[in-house]
C-alpha positions as CSV (number, residue, x, y, z in Angstrom):
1,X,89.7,28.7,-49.2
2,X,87.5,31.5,-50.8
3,X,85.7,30.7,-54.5
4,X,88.6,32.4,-56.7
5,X,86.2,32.3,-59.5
6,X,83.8,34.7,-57.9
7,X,86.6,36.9,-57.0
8,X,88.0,37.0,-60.6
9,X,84.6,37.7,-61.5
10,X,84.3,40.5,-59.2
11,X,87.3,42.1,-61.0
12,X,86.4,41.3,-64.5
13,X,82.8,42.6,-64.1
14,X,83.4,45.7,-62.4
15,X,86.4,46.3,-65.3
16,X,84.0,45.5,-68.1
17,X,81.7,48.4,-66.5
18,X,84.5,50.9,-65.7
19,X,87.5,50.3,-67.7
20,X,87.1,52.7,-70.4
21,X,86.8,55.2,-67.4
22,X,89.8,54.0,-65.3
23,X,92.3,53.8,-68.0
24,X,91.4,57.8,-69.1
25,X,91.7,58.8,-65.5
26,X,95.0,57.0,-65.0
27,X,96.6,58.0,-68.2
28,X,95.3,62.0,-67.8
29,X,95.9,62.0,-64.2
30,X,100.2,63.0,-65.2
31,X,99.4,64.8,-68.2
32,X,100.7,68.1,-67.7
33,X,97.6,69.6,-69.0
34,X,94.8,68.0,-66.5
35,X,93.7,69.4,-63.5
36,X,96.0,68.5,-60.1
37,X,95.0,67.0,-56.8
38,X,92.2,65.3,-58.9
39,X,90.4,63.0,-56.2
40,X,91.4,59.2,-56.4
41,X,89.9,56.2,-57.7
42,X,90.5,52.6,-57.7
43,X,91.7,51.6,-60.4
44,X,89.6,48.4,-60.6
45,X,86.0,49.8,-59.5
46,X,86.6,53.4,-59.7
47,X,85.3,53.9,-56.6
48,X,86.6,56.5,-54.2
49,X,85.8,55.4,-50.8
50,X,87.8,53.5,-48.9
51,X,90.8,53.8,-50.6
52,X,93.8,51.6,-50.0
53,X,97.7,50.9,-51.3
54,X,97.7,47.7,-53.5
55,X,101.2,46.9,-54.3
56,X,102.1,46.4,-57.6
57,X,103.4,43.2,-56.7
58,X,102.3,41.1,-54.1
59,X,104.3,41.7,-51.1
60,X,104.9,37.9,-50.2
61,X,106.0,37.3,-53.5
62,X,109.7,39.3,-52.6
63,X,109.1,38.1,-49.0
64,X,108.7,41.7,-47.3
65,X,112.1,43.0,-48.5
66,X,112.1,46.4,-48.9
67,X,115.3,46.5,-50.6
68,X,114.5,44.9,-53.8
69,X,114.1,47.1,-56.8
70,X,112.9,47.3,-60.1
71,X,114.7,49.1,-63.2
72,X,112.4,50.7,-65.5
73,X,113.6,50.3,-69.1
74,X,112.5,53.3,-70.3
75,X,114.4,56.0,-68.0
76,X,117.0,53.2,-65.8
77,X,115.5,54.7,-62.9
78,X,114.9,52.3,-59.4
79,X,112.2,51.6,-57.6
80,X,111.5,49.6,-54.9
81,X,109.0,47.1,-55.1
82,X,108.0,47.9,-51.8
83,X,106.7,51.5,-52.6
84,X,105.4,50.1,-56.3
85,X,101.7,51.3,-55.5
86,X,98.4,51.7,-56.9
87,X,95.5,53.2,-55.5
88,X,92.5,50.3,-54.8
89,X,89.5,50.3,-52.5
90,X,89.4,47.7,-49.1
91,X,86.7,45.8,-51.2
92,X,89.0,44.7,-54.8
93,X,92.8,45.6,-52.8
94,X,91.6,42.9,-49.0
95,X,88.9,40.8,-50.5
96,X,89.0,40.0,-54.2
97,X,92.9,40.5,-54.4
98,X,93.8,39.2,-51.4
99,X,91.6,35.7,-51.7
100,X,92.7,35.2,-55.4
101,X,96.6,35.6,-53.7
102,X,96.0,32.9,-51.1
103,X,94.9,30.6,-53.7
104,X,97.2,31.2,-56.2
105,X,99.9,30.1,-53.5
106,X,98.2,27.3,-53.1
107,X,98.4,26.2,-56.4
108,X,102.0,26.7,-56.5
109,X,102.6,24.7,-54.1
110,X,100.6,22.0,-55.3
111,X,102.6,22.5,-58.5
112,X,105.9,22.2,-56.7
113,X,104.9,19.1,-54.8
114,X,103.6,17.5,-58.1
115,X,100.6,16.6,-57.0
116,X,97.5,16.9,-59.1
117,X,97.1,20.1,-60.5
118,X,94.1,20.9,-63.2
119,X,93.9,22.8,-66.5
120,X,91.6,25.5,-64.1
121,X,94.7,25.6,-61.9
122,X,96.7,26.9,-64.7
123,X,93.9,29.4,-65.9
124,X,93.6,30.8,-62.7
125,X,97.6,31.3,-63.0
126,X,97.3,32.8,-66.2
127,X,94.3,35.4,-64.9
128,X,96.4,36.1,-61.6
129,X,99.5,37.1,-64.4
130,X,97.3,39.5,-66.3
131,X,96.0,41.2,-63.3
132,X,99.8,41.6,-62.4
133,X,100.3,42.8,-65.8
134,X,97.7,45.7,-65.5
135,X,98.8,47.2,-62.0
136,X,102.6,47.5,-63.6
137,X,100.8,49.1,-66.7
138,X,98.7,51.4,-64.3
139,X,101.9,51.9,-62.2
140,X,104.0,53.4,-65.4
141,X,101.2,55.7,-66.4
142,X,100.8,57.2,-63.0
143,X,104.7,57.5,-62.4
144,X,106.6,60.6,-64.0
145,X,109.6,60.1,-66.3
146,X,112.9,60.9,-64.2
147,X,116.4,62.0,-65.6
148,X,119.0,59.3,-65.0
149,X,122.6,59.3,-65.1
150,X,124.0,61.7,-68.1
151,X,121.5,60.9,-70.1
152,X,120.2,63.4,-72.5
153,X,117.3,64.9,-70.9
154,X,114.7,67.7,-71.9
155,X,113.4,69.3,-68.9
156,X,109.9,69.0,-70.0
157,X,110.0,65.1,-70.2
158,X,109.5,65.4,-66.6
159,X,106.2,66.2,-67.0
160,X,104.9,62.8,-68.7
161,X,104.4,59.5,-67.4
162,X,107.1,56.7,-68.1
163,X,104.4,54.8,-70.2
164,X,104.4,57.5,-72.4
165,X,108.3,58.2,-72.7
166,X,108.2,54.5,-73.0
167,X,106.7,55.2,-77.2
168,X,108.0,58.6,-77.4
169,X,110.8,57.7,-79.7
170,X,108.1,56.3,-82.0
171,X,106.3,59.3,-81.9
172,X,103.2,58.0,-80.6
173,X,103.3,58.3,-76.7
174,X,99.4,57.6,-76.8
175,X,99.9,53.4,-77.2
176,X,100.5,53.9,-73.7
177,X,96.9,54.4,-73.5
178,X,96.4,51.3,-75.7
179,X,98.6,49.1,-73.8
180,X,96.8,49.9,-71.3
181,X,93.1,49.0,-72.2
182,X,94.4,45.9,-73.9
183,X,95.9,44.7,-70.1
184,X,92.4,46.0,-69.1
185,X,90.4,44.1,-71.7
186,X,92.8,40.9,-71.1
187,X,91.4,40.7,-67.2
188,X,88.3,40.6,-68.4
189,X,88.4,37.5,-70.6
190,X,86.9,34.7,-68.3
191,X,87.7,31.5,-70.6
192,X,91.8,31.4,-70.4
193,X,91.9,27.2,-71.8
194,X,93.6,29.0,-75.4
195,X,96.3,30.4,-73.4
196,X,97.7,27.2,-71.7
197,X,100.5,26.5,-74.0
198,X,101.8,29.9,-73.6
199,X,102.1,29.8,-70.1
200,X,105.3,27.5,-68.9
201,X,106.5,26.2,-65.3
202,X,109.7,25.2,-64.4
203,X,112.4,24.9,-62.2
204,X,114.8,28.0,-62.3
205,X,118.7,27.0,-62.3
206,X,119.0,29.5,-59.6
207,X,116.8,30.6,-56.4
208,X,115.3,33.8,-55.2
209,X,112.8,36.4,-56.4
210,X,113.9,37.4,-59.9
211,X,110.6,39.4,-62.0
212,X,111.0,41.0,-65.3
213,X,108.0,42.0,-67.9
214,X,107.6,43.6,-71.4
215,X,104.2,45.7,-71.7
216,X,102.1,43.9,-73.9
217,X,104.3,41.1,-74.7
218,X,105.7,38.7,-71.8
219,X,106.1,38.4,-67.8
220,X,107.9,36.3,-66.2
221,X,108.8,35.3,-62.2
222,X,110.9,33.7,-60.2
223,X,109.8,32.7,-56.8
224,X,111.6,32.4,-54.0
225,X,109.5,30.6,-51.5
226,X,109.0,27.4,-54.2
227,X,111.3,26.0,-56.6
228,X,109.0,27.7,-59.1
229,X,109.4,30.0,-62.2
230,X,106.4,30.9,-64.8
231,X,107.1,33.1,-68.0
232,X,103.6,34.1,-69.7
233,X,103.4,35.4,-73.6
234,X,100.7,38.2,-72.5
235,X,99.0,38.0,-76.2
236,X,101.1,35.9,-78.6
237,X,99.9,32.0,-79.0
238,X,101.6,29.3,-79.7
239,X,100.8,25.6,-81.2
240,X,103.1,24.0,-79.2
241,X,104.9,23.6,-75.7
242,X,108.2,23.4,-77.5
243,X,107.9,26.8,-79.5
244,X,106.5,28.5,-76.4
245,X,109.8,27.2,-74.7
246,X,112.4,28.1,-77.5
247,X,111.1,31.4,-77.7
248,X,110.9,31.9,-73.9
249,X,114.8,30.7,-73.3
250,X,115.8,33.1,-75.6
251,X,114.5,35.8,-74.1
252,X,115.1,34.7,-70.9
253,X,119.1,34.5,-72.1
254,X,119.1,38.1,-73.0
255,X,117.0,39.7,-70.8
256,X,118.8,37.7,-67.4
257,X,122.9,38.0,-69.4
258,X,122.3,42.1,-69.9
């Protein structure tokens, strides 16, 4: 198994330099007013060779199905996990990616077995989250806002990103951009020890994939392959397991009953 620290710090380091960078590129690349068929970057490097397809999710964590979708809150629209895509070069998409993947399953497993499991097992979790957290960010700012249904809908709408549809109502579209380097800044913390008691583990009353998020605030998965769910408060600490949990279930309730 590779050294997932040195692959976290890979990501974090190369963030730290270029984030700043990447997060105006992906939030102008949609804006109606910046130049088209601007050339690619990845979105955790910025380089532009060797560009590759990171899903947004990993592919093995909806086991290959091509049929299972996501519903964007902001515009009800679907979209396949399977085409949920980001642009990444080979070196952070089939090294650093990849290797912190394999040993994040790994720790689930051990999780699900019960064996011994350390507080470094659960940061790792908690830096894998955030990294998934970022990629949906980066997805909704690179992804257009869509008419669905009857829905009221201003033909020029189509010209914006869901992340910034997503705060339009509150007439500041540009905490999209905020959201965004916060996720950024997030990946880039290496100490995660603080955030244990807002990360929980469980076994879900039902099984298969199941994945829902709130920008900024909460994600939470379901896997299929283990009798495994975590639900992660992105920036909001708690004292206690308990009030972590409490606060969790009810979301969970509402978002899982709608």
């Amino acid at each position: 198994m590779s050294d997932i620290n040195q692959d976290f710090k890979y990501l974090r380091v190369n963030l730290r330099k270029n984030g700043k960078i990447i997060a105006e590129d992906v939030f102008k690349r949609v804006h109606p007013a910046s130049p088209k068929n601007i050339e690619e970057i990845c979105v955790f490097c910025k380089s532009t060779s060797g560009l590759t397809r990171e899903h947004v999710l990993p592919q093995w964590l909806f086991e290959n199905n091509i049929d299972i979708s996501m519903i964007s809150r902001v515009n009800k629209q679907t979209q396949t996990y399977h085409k949920a895509i980001i642009p990444a070069c080979s070196t952070c998409n089939n090294v650093a990616l990849s290797n912190i993947e394999e040993c994040i399953i790994k720790i689930i497993k051990k999780i699900e077995s019960k064996e011994n499991y350390t507080q470094d097992d659960l940061c790792n979790i908690i830096s894998w989250l955030e990294i998934l957290d970022y990629k949906l960010q980066v997805y909704e700012c690179r992804r257009k806002y869509i008419k669905y249904g009857n829905s009221e809908y201003i033909q020029g709408w189509g010209e914006f990103s869901v992340a910034m549809l997503r705060h339009f109502f509150e007439m500041n579209p540009f905490k999209a951009y905020n959201f965004l380097r916060q996720s950024q800044n997030r990946v880039t913390v290496k100490r995660k020890y603080e955030r244990i008691k807002s990360l929980l583990i469980f076994e879900p009353k039902t099984s298969g994939f199941n994945f829902f998020s709130l920008a900024n605030e909460y994600i939470f998965i379901s896997f299929p392959m283990f009798k495994i769910a975590i639900f992660y408060f992105l920036r909001k600490s708690h004292d206690s397991d308990r009030e972590a949990l409490n606060e969790a279930y009810k979301i969970m309730t509402k978002v899982l009953n709608d």
